[in-house]
C-alpha positions in Angstrom: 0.0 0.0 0.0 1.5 3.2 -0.9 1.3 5.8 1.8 0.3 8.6 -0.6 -2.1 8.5 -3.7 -1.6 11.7 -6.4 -3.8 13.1 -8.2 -3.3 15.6 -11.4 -6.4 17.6 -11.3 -7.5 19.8 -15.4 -5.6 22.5 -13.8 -2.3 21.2 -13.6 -2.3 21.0 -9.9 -1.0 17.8 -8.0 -3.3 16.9 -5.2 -1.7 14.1 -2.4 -4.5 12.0 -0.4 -3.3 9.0 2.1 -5.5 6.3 1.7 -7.1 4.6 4.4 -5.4 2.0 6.3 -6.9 -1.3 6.4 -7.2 -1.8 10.2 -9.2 2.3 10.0 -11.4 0.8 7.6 -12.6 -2.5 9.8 -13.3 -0.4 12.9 -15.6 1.9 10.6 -17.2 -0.9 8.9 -17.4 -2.9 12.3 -19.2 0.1 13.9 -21.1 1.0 10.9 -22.6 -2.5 11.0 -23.7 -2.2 14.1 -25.7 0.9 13.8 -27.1 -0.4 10.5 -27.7 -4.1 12.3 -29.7 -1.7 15.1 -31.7 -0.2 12.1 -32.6 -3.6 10.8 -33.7 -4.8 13.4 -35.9 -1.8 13.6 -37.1 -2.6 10.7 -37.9 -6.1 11.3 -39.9 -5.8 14.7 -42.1 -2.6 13.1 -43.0 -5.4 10.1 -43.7 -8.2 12.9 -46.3 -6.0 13.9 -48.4 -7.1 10.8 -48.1 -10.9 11.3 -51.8 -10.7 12.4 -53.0 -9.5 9.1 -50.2 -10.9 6.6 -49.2 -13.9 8.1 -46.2 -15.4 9.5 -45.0 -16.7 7.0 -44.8 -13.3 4.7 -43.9 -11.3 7.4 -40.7 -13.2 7.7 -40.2 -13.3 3.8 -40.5 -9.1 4.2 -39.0 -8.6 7.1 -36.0 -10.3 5.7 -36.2 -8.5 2.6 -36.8 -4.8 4.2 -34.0 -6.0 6.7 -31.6 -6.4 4.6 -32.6 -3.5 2.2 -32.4 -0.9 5.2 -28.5 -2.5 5.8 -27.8 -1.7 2.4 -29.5 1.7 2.6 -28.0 2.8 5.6 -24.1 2.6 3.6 -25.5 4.0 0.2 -27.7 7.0 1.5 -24.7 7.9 4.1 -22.1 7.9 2.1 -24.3 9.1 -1.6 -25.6 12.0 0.7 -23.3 12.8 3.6 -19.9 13.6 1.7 -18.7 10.1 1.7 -18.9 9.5 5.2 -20.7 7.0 7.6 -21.0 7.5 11.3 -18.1 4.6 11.6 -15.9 6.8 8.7 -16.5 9.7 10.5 -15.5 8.8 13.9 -12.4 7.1 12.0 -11.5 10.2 10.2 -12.4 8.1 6.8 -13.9 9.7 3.7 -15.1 8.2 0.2 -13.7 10.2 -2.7 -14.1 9.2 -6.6 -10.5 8.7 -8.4 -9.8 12.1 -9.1 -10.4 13.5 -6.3 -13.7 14.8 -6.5 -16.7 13.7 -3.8 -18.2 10.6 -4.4 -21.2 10.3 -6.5 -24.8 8.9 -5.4 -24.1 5.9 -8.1 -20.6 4.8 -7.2 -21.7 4.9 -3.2 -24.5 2.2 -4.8 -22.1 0.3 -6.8 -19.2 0.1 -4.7 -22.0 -1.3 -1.6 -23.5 -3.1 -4.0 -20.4 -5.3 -3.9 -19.8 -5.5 -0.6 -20.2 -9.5 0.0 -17.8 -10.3 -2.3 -15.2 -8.4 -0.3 -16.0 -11.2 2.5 -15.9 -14.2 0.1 -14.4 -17.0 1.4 -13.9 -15.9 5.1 -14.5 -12.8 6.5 -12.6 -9.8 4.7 -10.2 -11.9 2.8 -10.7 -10.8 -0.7 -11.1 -6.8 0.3 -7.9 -7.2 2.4 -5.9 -8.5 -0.6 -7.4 -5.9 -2.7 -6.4 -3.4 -0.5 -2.9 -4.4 0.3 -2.1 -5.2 -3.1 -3.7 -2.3 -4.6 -1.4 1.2 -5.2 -4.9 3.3 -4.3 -6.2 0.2 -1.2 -9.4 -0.1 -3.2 -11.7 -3.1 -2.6 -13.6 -4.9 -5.0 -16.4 -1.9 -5.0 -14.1 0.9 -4.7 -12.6 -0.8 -8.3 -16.2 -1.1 -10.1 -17.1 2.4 -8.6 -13.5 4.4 -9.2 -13.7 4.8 -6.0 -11.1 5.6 -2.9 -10.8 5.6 0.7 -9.1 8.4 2.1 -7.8 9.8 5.9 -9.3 12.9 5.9 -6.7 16.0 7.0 -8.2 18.5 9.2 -9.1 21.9 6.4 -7.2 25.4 6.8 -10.1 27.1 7.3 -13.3 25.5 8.7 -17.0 26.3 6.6 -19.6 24.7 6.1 -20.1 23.8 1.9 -23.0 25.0 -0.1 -24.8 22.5 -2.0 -23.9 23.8 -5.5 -26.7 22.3 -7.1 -30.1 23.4 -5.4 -30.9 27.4 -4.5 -29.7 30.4 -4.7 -25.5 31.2 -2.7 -26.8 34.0 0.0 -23.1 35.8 -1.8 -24.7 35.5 -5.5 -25.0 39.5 -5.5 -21.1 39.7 -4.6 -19.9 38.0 -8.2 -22.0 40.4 -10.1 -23.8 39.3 -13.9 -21.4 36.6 -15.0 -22.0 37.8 -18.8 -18.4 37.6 -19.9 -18.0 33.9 -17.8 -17.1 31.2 -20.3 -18.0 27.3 -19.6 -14.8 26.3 -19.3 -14.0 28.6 -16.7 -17.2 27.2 -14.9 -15.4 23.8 -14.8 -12.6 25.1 -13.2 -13.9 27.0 -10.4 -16.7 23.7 -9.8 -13.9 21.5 -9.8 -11.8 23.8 -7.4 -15.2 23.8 -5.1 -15.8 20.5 -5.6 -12.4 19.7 -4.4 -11.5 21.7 -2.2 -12.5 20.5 1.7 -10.0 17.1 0.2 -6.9 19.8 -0.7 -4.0 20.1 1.7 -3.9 23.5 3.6 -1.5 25.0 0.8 -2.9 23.6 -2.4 -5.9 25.3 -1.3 -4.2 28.6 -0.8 -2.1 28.2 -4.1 -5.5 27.6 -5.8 -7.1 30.5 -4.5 -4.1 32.9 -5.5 -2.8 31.2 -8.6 -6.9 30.3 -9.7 -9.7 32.1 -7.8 -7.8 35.4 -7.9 -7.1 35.8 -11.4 -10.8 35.2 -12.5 -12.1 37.5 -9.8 -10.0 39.7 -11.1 -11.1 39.3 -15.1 -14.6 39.5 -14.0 -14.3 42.3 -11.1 -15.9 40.1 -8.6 -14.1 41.8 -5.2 -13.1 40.0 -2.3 -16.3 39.7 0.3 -15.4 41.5 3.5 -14.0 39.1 6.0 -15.4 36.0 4.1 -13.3 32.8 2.9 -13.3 33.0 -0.8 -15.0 29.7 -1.0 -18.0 31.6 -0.6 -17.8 33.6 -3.8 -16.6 30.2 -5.7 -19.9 28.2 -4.4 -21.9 31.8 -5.6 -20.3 32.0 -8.5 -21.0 27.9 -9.8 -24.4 28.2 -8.3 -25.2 31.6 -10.2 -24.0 30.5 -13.6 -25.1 27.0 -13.7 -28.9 28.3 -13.3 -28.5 30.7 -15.4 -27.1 28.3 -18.5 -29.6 25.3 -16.8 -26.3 23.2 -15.9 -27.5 22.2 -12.3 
């Protein structure tokens, strides 16, 4: 296992993650299944309550079902909607990423859970352990299908809380002014810096706001917000554009 895993973002810049060790990633997944083992059997007991009217018999055929569709559930809509993270990644400092860098999708969090079993095939964790110590980025069997990778997260430079690009309108949209002269490719750029940039060591974040942020603010004569992190005016300015061109 390599102890760092590069990545050459569209912009030139070369981004270092450490994967995630192996013994990190059981404790997660061993406290993850717990929780989801809790919400199963939730699950199961609320569906128990029907046996009068269903049956025993098909209460136990969907309570199994449900069951083992809320375990599955509880890994795909954490990690598809929570920025790669469980409650077991969390507390292990452990985040999903795709490949490149960028935050996992709500796809590859299905596909790479999707192949979970076959990570425990023939005994308990002995295929995903190969895979991960004989892979350069420790990917499992999912993270493979999914092009996806396990990282330790590194604390940010600057703490804030991300906008979700896609939905409403930035609360700093009137700071970046019309956006008339903005070109598509420079959208790219500044969603992929935004995208990317809670993952980004403390100075590739600066360099990307000096070497990146500040030249297009500059060509565009969007000026800096008054004591505000200039993530801000990058989540305003992906969010303004893409509804105006119907990107998002």
């Amino acid at each position: 296992m390599n102890d760092q895993y590069l990545v050459l973002t569209p912009e030139k810049v070369v981004l270092s993650f450490r994967p995630c060790g192996l013994a990190t990633r059981i404790g997660a997944h061993l406290a993850d299944v717990m929780l989801a083992m809790i919400g199963a059997i939730a699950v199961a007991m609320a569906i128990g309550f029907m046996a009068p009217i269903m049956g025993e018999v098909a209460v136990a055929m969907v309570g199994s079902l449900l069951s083992s569709v809320a375990f599955l559930a509880y890994f795909v809509l954490f990690e598809g909607l929570w920025q790669g993270q469980t409650p077991g990644k969390r507390m292990a400092k452990a985040r999903v990423v795709m490949h490149d860098g960028t935050p996992v999708t709500f796809s590859a969090a299905l596909y790479r859970n999707l192949l979970r079993p076959a990570d425990f095939l023939p005994a308990f964790y002995l295929i995903g352990a190969l895979c991960i110590f004989t892979n350069p980025r420790s990917q499992r069997l999912g993270d493979l299908a999914a092009g996806t990778v396990v990282i330790a997260e590194r604390p940010a430079a600057m703490g804030y809380v991300p906008a979700p690009h896609h939905v409403g309108v930035h609360k700093f949209e009137s700071t970046v002014g019309d956006l008339r002269r903005m070109s598509l490719e420079e959208y790219h750029a500044i969603k992929r810096l935004v995208d990317r940039f809670m993952s980004l060591p403390p100075e590739t974040q600066t360099w990307s706001v000096q070497n990146i942020w500040a030249p297009f603010a500059e060509r565009h004569g969007i000026e800096p917000a008054l004591n505000t992190h200039p993530i801000y005016q990058m989540e305003a300015v992906v969010m303004k554009f893409g509804r105006m061109h119907n990107l998002v």
